[in-house]
N, C-alpha and C positions, 0 to 999 in steps of 0.2 A: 489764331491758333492759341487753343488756351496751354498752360505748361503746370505739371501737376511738381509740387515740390514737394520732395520725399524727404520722411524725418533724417534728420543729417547725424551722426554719428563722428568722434572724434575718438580715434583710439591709439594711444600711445604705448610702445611693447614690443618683444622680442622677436624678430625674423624667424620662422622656421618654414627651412627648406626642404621639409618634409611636407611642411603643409596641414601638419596636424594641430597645432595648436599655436600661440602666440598671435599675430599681426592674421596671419593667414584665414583660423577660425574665426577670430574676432568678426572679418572682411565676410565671410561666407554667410555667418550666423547673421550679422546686419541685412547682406543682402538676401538671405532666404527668406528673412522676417518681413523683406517691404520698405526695407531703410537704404541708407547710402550712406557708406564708411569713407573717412578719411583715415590716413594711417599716417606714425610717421616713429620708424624702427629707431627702438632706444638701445638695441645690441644685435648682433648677428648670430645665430647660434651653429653650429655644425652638430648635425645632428639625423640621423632616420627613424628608420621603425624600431631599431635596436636601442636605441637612446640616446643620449646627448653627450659629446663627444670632445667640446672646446664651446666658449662665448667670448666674442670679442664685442666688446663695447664702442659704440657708435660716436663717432665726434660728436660732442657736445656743441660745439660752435654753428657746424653744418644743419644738425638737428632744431635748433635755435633758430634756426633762417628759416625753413622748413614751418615750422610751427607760426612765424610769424607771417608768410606767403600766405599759409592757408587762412590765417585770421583776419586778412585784409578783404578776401574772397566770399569765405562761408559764413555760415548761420548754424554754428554747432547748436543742435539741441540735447546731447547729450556728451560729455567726456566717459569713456571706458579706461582706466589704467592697470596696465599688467606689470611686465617685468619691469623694473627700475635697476642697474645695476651698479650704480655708484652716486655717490651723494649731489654729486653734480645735475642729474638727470631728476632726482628728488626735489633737489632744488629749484629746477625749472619745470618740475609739473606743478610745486606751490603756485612761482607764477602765473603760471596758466590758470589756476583754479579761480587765482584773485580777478585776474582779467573776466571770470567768466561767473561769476560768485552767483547768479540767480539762474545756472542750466545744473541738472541733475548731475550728479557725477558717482563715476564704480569703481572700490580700489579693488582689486584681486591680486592681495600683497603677497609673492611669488616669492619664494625663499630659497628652494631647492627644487631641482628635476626630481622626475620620476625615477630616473636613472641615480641620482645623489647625488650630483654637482650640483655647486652651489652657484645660484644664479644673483644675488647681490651683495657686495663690499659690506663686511662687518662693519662699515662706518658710517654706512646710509641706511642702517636700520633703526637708529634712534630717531635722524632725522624722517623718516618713512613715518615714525609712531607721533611723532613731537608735531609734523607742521601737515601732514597730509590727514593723518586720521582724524582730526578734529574739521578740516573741512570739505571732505566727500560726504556724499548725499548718504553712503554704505560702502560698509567694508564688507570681503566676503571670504574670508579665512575657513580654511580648513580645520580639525581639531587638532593636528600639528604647527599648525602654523598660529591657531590661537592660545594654545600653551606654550610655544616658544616668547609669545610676546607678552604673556601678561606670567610668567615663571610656575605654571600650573602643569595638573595631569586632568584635566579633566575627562570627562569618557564622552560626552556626548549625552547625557537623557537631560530628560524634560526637569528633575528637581536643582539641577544644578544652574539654571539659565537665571533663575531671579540675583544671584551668585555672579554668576559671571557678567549680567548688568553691572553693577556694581562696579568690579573691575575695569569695565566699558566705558562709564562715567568717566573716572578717573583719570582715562585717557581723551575724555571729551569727546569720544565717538557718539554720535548721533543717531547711527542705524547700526545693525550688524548682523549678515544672515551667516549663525553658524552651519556649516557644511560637515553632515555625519555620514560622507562615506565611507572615513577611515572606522567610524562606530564599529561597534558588536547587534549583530540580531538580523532576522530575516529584512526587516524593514530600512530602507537609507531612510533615517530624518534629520530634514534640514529645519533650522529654529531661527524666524526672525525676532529679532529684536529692537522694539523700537521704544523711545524716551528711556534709552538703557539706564538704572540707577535711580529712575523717578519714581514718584507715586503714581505715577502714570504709565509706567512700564507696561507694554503688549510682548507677551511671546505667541508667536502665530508660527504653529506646526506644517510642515509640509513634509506628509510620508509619502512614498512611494516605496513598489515592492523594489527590493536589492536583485538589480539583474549581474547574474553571471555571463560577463562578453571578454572575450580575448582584447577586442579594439576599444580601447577608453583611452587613448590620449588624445589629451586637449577638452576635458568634460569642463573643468572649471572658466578657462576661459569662453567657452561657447556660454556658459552660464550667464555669467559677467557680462555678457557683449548681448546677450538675449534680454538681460532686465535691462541693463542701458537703453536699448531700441527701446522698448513697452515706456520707459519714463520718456523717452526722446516722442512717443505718440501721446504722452499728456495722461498717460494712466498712472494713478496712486500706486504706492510701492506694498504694496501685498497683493494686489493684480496684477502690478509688473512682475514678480518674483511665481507667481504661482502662473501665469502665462510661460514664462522663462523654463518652469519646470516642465512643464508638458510638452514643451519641445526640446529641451535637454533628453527625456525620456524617451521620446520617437527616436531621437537621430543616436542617441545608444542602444536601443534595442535593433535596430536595422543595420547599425557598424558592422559586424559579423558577417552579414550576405554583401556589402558593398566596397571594396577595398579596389587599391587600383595594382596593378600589375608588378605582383615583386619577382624577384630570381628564385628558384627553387635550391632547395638546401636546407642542411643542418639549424639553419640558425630559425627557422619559420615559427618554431614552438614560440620565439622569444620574441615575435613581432608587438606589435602594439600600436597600431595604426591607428587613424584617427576619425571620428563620428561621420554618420552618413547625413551632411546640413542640408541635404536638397533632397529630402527623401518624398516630399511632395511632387515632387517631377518626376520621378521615374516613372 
């Protein structure tokens, strides 16, 4: 009997027990794509469809065992990295990165909920910039979250990217797909950037129409976890990123018609429930 072995996926990140985003989509988006997630929760979050509520942060020691089980066992081809919430946890994805320096790696450097809580220790964001952004494969910042790191306002269009290379450099990031869904305009465009700061700088567009959906929580991680899998099947990172997008785009336009069963009430307007990952099955 022959055994078919499916890209393997390593994703480090927050529990949410909603199920919308963090570890959960990560897992879903892996296994919708045709991969196989390993996971291993870097905090707990309490949290629903109305938002995020409390984070407690996950032993670092237990987590640490954890990570090393799985590394005796598997064949990561890809690392995914989400929420980090203390320097400790930063420090041990370094780690991991070194142990694993020739498999692809995705940061989706998580700052704050949708809700405003803040999801990692002001004292593990320098180290976040300092030892992880110089060796993942790409970072995939929002344009809140890439002005909070490099002290800018940028908006998001296309004349400002050779600009924000620069800055990229600086920090010895390698890749960087700016994410413009917080932008202005009919259109979300997202901006890869690759040999950010060189003479060899590539900025490679990727538009899609701006869909209006009540259900978007958890887009970015599904992103994140959607290019990891594409790199984890040995595809270059502007086919992994523009494959990543056309399933980002399915499983939010079908969010709306696919939710699973809340209580009725006042608070419905306010839901925010998260992407339809299996929409190929239905």
């Amino acid at each position: 009997m022959t055994t078919t072995s499916l890209p393997t996926v390593l994703t480090l990140a927050g529990f949410d027990p909603s199920g919308g985003a963090g570890l959960q989509a990560d897992i879903k988006t892996v296994h919708a794509l045709g991969g196989y997630a390993l996971s291993v929760a870097s905090a707990f979050t309490v949290q629903n469809s109305q938002g995020v509520a409390a984070v407690y942060d996950t032993d670092l020691l237990q987590g640490t065992q954890v990570l090393q089980h799985l590394h005796k066992d598997y064949q990561f081809d890809a690392v995914k990295i989400g929420m980090l919430p203390n320097l400790g946890w930063v420090q041990t994805c370094h780690r991991e990165l070194l142990q694993h320096s020739q498999v692809p790696s995705v940061l989706d450097p998580v700052l704050i909920s949708s809700s405003g809580l803040p999801l990692i220790d002001e004292n593990a964001i320098r180290e976040l910039v300092e030892t992880l952004f110089p060796h993942v494969t790409l970072i995939t910042p929002n344009l809140p979250e890439l002005n909070y790191f490099l002290g800018t306002s940028y908006l998001g269009q296309l004349e400002e990217m050779e600009e924000i290379g620069r800055h990229l450099k600086r920090l010895q990031v390698k890749n960087a797909l700016i994410k413009g869904g917080h932008a202005q305009g009919d259109f979300a465009i997202d901006y890869l950037i690759q040999n950010p700061g060189d003479q060899r700088l590539r900025v490679t567009p990727f538009q899609s129409p701006r869909l209006k959906v009540q259900h978007d929580h958890g887009t970015g991680c599904t992103l994140s976890s959607a290019i990891a899998l594409s790199l984890a099947k040995g595809k270059k990172l502007v086919e992994a990123v523009s494959e990543a997008k056309t399933y980002l785009n399915r499983a939010l336009s079908e969010a709306d018609h696919f939710q699973p069963h809340y209580r009725q009430g006042p608070v419905q307007k306010n839901r925010r429930g998260g992407l339809h990952h299996f929409f190929e099955r239905r």
